[in-house]
mmCIF file as Biopython writes it, N, C-alpha, C and O atoms, coordinates in Angstrom:
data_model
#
loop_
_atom_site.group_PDB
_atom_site.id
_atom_site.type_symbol
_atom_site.label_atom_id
_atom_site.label_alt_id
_atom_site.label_comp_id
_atom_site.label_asym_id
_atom_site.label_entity_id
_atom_site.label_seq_id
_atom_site.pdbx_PDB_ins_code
_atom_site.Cartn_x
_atom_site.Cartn_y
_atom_site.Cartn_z
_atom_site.occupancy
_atom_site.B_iso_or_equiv
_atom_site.auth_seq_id
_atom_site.auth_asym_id
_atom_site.pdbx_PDB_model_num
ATOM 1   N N  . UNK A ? 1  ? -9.411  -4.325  13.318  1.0 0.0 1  A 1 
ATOM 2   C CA . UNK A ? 1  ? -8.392  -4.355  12.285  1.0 0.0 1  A 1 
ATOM 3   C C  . UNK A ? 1  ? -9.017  -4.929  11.014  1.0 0.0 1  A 1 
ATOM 4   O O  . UNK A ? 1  ? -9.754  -5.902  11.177  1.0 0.0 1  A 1 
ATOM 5   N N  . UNK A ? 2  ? -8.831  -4.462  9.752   1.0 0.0 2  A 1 
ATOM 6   C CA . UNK A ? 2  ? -8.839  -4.854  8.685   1.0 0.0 2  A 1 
ATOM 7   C C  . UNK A ? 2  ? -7.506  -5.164  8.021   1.0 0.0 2  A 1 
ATOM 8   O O  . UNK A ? 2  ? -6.389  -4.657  7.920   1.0 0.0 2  A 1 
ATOM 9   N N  . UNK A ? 3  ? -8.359  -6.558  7.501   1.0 0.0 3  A 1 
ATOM 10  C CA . UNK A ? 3  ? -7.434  -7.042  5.904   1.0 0.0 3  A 1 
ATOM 11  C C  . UNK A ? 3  ? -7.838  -7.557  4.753   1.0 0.0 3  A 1 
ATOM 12  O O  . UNK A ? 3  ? -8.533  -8.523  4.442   1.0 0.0 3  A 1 
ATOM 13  N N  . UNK A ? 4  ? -7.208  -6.635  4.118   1.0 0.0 4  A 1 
ATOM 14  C CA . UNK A ? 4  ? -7.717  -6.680  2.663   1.0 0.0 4  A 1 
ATOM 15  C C  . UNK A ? 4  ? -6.794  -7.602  1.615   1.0 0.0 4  A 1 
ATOM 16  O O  . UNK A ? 4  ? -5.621  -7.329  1.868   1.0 0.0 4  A 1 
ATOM 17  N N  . UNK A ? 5  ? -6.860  -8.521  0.609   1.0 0.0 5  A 1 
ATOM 18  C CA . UNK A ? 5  ? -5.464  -8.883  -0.069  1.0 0.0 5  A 1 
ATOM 19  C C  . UNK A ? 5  ? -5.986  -7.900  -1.650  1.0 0.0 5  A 1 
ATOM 20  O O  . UNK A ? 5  ? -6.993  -8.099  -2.330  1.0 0.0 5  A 1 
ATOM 21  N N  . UNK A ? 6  ? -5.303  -7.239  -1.784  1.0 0.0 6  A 1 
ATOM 22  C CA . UNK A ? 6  ? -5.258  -6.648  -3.069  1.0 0.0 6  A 1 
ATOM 23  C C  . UNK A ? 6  ? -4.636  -6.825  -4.357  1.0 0.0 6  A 1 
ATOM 24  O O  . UNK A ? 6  ? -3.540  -7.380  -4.273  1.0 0.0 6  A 1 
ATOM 25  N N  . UNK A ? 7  ? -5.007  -6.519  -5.532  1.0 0.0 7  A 1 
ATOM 26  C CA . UNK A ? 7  ? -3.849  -6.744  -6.870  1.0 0.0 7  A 1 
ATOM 27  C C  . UNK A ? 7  ? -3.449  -5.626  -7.272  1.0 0.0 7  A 1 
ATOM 28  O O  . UNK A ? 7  ? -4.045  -4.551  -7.348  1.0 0.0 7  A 1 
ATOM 29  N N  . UNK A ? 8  ? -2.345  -5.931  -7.547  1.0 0.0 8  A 1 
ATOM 30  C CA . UNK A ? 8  ? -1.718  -4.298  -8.480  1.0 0.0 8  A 1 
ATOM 31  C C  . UNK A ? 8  ? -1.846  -4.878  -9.892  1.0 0.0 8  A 1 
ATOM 32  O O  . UNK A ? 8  ? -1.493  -5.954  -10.373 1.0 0.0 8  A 1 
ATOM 33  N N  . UNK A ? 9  ? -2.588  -3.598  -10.491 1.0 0.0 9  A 1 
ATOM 34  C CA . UNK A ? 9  ? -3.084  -3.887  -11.470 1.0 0.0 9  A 1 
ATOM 35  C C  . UNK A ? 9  ? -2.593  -3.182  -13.126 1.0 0.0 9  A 1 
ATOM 36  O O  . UNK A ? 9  ? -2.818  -3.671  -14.233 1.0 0.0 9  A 1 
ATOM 37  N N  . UNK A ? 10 ? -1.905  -1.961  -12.804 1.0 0.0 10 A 1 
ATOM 38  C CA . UNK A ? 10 ? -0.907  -0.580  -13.949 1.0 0.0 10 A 1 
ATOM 39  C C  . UNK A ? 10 ? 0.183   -1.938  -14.746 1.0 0.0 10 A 1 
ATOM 40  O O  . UNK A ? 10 ? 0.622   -3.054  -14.471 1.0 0.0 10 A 1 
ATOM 41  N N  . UNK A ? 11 ? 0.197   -1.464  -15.271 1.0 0.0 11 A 1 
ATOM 42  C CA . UNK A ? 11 ? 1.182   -2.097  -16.414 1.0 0.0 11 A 1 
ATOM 43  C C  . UNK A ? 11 ? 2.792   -1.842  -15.437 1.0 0.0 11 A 1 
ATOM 44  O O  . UNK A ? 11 ? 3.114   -0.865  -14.762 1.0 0.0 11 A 1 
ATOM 45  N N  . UNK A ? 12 ? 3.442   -2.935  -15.663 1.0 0.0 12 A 1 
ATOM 46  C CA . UNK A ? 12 ? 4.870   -3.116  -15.025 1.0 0.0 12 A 1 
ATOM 47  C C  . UNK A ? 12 ? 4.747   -2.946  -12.980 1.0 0.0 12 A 1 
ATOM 48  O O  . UNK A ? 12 ? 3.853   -3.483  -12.327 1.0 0.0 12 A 1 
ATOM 49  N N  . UNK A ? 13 ? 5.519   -2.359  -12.567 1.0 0.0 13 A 1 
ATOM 50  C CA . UNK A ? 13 ? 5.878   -2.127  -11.073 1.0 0.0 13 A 1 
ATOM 51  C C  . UNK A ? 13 ? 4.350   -1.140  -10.984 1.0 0.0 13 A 1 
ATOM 52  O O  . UNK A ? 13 ? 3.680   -0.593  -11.860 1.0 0.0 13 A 1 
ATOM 53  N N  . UNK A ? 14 ? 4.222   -1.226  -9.630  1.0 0.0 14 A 1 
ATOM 54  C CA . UNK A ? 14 ? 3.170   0.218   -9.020  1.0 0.0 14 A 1 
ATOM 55  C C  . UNK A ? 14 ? 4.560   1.408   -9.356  1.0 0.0 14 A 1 
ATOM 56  O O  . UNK A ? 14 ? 5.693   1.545   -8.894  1.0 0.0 14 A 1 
ATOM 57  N N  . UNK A ? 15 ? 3.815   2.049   -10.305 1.0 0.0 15 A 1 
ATOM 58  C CA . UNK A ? 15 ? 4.646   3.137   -10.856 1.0 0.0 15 A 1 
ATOM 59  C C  . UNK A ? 15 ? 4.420   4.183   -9.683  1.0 0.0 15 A 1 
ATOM 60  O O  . UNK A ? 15 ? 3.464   3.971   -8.936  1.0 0.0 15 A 1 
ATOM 61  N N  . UNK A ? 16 ? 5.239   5.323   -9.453  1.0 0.0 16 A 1 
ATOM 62  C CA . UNK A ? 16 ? 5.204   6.079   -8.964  1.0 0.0 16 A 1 
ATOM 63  C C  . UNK A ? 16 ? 3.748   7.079   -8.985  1.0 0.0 16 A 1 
ATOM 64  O O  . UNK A ? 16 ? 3.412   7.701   -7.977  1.0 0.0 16 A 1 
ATOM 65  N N  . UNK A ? 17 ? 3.195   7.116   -9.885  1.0 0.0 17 A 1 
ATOM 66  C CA . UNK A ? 17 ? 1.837   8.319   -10.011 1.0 0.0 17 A 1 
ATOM 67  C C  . UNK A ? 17 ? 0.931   7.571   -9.008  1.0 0.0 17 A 1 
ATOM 68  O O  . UNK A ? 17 ? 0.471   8.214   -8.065  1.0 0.0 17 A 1 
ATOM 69  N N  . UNK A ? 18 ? 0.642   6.266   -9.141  1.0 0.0 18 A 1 
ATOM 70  C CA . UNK A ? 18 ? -0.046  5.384   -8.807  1.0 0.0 18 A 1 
ATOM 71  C C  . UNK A ? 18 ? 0.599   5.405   -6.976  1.0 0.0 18 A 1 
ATOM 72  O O  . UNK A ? 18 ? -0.154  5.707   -6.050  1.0 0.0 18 A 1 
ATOM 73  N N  . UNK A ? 19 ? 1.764   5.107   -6.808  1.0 0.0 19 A 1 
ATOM 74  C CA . UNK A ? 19 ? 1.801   4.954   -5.507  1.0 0.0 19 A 1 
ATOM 75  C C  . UNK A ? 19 ? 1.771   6.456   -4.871  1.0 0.0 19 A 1 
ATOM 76  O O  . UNK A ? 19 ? 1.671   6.499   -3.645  1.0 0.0 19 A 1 
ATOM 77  N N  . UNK A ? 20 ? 1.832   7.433   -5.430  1.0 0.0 20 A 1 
ATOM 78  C CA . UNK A ? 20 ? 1.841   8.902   -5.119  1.0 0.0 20 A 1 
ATOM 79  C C  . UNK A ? 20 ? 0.104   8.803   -4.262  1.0 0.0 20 A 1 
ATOM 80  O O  . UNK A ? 20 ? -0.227  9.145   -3.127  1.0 0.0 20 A 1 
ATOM 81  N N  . UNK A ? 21 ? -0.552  8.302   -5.185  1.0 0.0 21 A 1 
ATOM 82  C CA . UNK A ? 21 ? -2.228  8.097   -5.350  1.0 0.0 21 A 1 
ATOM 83  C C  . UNK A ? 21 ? -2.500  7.828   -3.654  1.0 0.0 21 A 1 
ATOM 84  O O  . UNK A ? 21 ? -2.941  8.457   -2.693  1.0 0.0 21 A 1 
ATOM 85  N N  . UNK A ? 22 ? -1.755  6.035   -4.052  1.0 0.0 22 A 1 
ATOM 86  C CA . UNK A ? 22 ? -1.945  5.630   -2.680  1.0 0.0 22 A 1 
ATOM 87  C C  . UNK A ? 22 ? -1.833  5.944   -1.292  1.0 0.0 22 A 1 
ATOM 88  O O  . UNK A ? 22 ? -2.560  5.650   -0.343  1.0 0.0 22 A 1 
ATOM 89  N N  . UNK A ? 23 ? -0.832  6.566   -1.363  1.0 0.0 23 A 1 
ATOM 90  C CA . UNK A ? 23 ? 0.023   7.771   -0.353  1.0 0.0 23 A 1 
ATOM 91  C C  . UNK A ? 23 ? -1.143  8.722   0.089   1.0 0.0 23 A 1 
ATOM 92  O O  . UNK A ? 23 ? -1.683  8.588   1.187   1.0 0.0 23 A 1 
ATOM 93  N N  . UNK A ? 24 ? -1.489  9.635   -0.761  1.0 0.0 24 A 1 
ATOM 94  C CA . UNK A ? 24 ? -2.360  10.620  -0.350  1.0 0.0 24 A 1 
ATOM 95  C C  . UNK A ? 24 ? -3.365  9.906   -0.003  1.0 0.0 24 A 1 
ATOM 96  O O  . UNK A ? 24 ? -3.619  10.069  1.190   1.0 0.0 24 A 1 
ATOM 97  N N  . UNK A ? 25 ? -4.434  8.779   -0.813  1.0 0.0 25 A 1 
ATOM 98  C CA . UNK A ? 25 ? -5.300  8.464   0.028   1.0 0.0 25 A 1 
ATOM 99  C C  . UNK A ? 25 ? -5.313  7.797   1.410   1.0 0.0 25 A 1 
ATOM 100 O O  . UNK A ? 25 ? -6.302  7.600   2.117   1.0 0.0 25 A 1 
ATOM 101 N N  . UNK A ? 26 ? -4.026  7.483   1.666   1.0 0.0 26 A 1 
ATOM 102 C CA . UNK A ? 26 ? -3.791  6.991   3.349   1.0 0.0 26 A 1 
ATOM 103 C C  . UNK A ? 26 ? -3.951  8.185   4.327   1.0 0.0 26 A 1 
ATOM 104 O O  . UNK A ? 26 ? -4.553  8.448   5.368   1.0 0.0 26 A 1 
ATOM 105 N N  . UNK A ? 27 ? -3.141  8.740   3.494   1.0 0.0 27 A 1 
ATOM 106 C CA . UNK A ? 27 ? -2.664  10.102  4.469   1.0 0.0 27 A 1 
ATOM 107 C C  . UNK A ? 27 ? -4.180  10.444  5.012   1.0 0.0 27 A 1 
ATOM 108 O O  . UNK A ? 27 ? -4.411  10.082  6.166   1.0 0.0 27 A 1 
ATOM 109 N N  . UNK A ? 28 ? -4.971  10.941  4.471   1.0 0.0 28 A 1 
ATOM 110 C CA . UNK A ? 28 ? -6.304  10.901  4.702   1.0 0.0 28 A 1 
ATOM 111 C C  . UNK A ? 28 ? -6.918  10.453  5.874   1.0 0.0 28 A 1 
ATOM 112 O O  . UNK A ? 28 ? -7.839  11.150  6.302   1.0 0.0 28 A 1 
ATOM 113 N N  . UNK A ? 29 ? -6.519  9.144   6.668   1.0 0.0 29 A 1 
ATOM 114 C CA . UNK A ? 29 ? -6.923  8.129   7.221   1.0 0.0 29 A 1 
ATOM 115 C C  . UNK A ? 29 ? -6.197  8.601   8.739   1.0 0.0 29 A 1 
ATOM 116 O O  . UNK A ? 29 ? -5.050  9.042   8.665   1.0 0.0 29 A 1 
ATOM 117 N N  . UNK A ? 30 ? -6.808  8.518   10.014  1.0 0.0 30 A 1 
ATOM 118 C CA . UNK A ? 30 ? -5.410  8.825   10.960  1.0 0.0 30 A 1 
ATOM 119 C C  . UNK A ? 30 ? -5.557  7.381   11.869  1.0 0.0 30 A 1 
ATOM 120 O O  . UNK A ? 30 ? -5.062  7.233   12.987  1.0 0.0 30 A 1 
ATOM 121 N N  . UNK A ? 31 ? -6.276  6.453   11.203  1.0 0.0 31 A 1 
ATOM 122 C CA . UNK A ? 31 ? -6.160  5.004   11.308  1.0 0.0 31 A 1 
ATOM 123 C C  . UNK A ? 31 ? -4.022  4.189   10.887  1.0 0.0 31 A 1 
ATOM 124 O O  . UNK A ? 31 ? -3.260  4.459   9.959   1.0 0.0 31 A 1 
ATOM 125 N N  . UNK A ? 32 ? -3.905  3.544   11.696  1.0 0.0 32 A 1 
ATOM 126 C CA . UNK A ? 32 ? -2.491  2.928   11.389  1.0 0.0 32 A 1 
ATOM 127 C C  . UNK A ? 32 ? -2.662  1.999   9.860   1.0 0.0 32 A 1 
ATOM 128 O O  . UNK A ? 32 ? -3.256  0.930   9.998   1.0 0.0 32 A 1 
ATOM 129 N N  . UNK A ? 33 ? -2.085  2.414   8.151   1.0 0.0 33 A 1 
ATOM 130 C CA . UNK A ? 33 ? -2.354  1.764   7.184   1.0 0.0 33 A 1 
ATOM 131 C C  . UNK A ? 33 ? -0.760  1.212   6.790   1.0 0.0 33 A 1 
ATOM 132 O O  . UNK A ? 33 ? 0.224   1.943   6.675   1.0 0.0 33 A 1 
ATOM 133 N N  . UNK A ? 34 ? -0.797  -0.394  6.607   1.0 0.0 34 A 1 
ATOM 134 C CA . UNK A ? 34 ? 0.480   -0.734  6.580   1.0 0.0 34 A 1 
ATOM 135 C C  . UNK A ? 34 ? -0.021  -1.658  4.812   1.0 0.0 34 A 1 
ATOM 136 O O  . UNK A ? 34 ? -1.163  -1.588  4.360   1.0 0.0 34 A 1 
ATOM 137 N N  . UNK A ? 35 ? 0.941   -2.305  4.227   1.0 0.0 35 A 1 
ATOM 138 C CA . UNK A ? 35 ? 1.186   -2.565  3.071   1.0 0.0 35 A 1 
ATOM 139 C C  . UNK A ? 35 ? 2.379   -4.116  3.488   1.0 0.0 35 A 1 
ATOM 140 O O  . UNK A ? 35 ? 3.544   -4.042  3.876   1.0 0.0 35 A 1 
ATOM 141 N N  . UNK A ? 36 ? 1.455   -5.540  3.198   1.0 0.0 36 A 1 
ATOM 142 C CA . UNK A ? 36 ? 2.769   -6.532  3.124   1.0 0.0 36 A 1 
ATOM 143 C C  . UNK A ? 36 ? 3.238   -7.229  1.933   1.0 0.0 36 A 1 
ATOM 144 O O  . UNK A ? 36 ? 2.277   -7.914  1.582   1.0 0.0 36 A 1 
ATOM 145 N N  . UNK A ? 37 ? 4.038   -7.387  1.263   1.0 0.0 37 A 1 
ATOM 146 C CA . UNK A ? 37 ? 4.379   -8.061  0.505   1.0 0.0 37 A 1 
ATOM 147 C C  . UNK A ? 37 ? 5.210   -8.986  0.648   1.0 0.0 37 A 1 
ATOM 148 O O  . UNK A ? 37 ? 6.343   -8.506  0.689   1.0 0.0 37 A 1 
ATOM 149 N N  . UNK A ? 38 ? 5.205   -10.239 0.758   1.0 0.0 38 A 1 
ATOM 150 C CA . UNK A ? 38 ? 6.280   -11.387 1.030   1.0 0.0 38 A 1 
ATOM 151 C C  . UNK A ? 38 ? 6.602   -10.825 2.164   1.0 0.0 38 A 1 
ATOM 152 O O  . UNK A ? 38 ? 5.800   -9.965  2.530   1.0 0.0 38 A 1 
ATOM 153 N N  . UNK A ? 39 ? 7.657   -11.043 2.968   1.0 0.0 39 A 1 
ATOM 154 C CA . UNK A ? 39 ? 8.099   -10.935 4.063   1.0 0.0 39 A 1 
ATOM 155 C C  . UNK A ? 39 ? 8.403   -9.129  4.028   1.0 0.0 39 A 1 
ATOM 156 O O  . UNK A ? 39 ? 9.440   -8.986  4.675   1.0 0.0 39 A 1 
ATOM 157 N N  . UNK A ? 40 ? 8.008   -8.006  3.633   1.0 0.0 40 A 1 
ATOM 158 C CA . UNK A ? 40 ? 8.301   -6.629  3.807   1.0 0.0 40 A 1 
ATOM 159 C C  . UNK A ? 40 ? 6.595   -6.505  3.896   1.0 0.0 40 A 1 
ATOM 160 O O  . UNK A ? 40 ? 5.582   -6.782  3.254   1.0 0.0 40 A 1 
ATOM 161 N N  . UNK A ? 41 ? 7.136   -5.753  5.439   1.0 0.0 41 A 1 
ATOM 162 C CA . UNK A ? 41 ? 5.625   -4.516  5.708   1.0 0.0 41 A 1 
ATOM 163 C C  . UNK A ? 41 ? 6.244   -3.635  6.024   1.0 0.0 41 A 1 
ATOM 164 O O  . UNK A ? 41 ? 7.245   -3.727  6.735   1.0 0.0 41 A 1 
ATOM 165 N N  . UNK A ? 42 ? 5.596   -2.160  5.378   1.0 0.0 42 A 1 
ATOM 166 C CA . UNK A ? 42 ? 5.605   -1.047  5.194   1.0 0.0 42 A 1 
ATOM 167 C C  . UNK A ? 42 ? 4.436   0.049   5.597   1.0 0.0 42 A 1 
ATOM 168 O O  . UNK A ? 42 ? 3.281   -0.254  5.295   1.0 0.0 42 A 1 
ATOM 169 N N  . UNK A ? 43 ? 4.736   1.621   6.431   1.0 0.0 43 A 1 
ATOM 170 C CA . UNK A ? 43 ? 3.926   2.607   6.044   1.0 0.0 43 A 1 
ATOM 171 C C  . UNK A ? 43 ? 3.227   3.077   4.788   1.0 0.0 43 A 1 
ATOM 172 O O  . UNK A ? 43 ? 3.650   3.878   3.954   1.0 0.0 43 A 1 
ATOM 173 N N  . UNK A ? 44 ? 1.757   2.247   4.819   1.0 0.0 44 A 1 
ATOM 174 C CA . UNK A ? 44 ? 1.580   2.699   3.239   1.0 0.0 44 A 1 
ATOM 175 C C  . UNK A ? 44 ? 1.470   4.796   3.524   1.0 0.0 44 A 1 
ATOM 176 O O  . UNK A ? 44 ? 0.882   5.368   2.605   1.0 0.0 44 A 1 
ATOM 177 N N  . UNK A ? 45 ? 1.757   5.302   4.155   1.0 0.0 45 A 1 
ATOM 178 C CA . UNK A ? 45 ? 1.592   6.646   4.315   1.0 0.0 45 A 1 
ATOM 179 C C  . UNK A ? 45 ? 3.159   7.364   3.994   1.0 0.0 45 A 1 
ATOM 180 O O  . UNK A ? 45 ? 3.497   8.546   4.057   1.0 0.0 45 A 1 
ATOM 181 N N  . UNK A ? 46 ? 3.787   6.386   3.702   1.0 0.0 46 A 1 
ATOM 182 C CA . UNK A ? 46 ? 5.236   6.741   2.852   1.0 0.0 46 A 1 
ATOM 183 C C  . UNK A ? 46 ? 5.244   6.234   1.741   1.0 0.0 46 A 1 
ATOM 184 O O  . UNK A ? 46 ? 4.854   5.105   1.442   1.0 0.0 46 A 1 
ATOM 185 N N  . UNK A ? 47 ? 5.924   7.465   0.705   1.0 0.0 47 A 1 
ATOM 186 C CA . UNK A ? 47 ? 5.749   7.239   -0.150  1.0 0.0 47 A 1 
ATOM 187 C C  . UNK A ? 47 ? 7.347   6.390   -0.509  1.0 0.0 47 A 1 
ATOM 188 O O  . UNK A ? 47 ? 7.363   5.526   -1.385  1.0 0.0 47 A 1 
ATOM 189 N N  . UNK A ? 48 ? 8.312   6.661   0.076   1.0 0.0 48 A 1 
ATOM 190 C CA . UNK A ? 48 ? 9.713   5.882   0.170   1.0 0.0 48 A 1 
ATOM 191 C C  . UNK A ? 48 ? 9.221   4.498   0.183   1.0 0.0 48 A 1 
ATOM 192 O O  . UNK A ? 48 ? 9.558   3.711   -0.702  1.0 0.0 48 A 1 
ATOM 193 N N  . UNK A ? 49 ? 8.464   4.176   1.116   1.0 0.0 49 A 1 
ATOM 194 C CA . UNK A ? 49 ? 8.113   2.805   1.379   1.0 0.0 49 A 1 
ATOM 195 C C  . UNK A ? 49 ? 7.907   2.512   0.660   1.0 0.0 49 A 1 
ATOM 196 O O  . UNK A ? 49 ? 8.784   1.971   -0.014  1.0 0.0 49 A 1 
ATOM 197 N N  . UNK A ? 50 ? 6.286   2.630   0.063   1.0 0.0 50 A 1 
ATOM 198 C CA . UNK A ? 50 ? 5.780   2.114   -1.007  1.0 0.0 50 A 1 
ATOM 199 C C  . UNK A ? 50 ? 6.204   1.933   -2.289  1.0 0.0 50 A 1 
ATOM 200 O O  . UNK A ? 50 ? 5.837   0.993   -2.994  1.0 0.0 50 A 1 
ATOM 201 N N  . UNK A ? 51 ? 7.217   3.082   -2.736  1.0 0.0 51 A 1 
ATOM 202 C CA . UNK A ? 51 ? 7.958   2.555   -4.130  1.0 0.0 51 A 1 
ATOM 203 C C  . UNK A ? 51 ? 9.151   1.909   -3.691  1.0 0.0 51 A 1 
ATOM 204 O O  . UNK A ? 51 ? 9.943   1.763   -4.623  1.0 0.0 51 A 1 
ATOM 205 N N  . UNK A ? 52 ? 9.699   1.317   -2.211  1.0 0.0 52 A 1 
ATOM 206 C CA . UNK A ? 52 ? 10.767  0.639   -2.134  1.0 0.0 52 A 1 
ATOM 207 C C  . UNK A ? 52 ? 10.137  -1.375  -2.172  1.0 0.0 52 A 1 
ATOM 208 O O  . UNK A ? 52 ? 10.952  -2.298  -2.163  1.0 0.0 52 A 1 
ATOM 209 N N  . UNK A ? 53 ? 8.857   -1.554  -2.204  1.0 0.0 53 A 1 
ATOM 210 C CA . UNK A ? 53 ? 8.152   -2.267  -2.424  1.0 0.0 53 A 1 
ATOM 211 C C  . UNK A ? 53 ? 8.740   -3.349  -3.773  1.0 0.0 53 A 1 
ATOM 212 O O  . UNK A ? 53 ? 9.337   -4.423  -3.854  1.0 0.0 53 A 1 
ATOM 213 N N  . UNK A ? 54 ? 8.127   -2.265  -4.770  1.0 0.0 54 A 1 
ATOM 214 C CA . UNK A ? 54 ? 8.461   -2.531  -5.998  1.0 0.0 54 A 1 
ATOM 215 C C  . UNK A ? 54 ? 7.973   -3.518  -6.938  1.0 0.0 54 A 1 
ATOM 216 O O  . UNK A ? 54 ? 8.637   -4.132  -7.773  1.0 0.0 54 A 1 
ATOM 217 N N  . UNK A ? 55 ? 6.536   -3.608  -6.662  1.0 0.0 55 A 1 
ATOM 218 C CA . UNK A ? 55 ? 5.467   -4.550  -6.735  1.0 0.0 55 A 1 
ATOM 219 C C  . UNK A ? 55 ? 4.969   -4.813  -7.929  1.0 0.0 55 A 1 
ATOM 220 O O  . UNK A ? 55 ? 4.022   -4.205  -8.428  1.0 0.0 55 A 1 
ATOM 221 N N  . UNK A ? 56 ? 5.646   -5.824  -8.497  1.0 0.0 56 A 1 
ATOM 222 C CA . UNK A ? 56 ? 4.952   -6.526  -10.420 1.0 0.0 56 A 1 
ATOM 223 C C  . UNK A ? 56 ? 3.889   -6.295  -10.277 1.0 0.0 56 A 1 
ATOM 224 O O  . UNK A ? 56 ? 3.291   -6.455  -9.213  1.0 0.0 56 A 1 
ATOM 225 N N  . UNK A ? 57 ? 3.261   -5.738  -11.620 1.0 0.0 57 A 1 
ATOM 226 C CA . UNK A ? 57 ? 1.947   -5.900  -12.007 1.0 0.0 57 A 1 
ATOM 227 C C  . UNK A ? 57 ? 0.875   -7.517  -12.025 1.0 0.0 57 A 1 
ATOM 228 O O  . UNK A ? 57 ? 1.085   -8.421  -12.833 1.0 0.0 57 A 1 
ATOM 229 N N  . UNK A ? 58 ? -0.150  -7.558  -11.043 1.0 0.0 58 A 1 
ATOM 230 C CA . UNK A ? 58 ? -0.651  -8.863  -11.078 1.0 0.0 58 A 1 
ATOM 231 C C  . UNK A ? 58 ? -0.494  -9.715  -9.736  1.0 0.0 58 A 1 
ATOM 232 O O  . UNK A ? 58 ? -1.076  -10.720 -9.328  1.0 0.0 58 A 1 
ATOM 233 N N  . UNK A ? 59 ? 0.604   -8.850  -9.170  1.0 0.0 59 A 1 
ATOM 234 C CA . UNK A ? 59 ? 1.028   -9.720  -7.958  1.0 0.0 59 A 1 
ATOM 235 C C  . UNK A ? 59 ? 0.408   -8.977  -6.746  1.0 0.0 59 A 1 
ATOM 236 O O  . UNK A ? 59 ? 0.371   -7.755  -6.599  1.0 0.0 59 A 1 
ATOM 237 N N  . UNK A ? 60 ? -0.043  -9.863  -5.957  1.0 0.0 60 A 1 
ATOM 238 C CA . UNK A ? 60 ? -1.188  -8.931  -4.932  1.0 0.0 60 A 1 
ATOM 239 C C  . UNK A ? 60 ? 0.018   -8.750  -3.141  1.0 0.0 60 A 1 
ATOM 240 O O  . UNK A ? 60 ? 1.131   -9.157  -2.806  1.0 0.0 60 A 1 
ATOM 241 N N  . UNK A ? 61 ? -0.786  -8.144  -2.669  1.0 0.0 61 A 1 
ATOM 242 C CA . UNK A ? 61 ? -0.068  -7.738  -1.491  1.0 0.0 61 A 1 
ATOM 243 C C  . UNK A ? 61 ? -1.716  -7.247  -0.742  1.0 0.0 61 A 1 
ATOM 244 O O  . UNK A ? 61 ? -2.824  -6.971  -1.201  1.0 0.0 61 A 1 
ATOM 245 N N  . UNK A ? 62 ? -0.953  -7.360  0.971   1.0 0.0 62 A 1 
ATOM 246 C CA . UNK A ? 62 ? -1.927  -7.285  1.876   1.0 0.0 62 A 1 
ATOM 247 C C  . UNK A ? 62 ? -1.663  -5.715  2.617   1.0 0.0 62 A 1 
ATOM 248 O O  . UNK A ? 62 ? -0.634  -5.342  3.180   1.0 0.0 62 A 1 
ATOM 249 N N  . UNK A ? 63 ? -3.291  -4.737  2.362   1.0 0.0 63 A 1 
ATOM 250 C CA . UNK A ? 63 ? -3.638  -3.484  3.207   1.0 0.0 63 A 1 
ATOM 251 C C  . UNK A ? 63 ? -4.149  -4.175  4.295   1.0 0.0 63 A 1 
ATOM 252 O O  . UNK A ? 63 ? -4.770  -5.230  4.166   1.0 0.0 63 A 1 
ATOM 253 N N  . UNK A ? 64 ? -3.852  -3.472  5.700   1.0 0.0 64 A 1 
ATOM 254 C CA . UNK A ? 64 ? -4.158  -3.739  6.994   1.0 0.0 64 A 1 
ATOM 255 C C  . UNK A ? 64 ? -3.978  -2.043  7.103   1.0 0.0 64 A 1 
ATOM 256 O O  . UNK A ? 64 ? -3.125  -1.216  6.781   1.0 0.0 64 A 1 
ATOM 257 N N  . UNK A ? 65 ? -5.356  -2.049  7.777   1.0 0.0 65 A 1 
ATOM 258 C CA . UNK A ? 65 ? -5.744  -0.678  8.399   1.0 0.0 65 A 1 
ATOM 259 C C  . UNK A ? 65 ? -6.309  -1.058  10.228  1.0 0.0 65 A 1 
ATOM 260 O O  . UNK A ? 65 ? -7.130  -1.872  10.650  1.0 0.0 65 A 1 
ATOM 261 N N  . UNK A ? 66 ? -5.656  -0.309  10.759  1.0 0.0 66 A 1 
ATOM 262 C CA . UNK A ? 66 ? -5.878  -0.786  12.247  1.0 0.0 66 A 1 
ATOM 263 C C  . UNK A ? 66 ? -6.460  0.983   12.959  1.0 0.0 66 A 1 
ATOM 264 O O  . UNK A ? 66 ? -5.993  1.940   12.342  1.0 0.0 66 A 1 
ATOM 265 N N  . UNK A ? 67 ? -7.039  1.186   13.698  1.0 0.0 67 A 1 
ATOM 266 C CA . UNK A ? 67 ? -7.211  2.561   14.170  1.0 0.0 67 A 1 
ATOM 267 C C  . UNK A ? 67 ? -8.868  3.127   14.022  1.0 0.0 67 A 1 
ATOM 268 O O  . UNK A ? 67 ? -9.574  2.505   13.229  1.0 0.0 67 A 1 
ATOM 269 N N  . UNK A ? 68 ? -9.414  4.163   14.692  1.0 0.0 68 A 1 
ATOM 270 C CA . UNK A ? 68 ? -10.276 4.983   15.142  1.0 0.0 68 A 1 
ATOM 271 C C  . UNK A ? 68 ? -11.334 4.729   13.479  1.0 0.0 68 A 1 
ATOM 272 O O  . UNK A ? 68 ? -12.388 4.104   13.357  1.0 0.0 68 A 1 
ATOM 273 N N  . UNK A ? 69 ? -10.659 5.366   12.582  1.0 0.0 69 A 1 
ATOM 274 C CA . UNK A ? 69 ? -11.520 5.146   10.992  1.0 0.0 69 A 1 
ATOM 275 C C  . UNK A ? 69 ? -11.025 4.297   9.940   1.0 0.0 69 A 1 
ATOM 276 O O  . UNK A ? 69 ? -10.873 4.564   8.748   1.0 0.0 69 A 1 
ATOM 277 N N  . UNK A ? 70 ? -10.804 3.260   10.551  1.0 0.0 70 A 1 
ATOM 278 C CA . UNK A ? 70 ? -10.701 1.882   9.645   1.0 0.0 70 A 1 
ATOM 279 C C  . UNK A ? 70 ? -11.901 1.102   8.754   1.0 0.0 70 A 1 
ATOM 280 O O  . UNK A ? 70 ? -11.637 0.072   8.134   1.0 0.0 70 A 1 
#
């Protein structure tokens, strides 16, 4: 298992283009990729998820990739 702590970095919320981004590059992966922020973890391989997030610019959150190509 990996963990990563990351920053969101786009001006305001992870805008939609940006989490669109993220989305496809999971999808990619057939490793399990989840997304935590404060007490919410999420399918980063949804894109519902990820913009139900709703993540300020600056404020970091934790990728955990678990699976075969992690």
């Amino acid at each position: 298992m990996i963990r990563e702590e990351i920053t969101v970095v786009p001006n305001g919320r992870l805008q939609s283009r940006a989490a669109a981004l993220l989305v496809q590059e999971a999808c990619k992966y057939t490793s399990r990729i989840l997304i935590e922020q404060g007490s919410k973890t999420i399918n980063a391989k949804s894109m519902m998820g990820v913009l139900s997030l709703g993540i300020p610019s600056q404020n970091t959150m934790l990728l955990i990739a678990e699976g075969a190509d992690e």
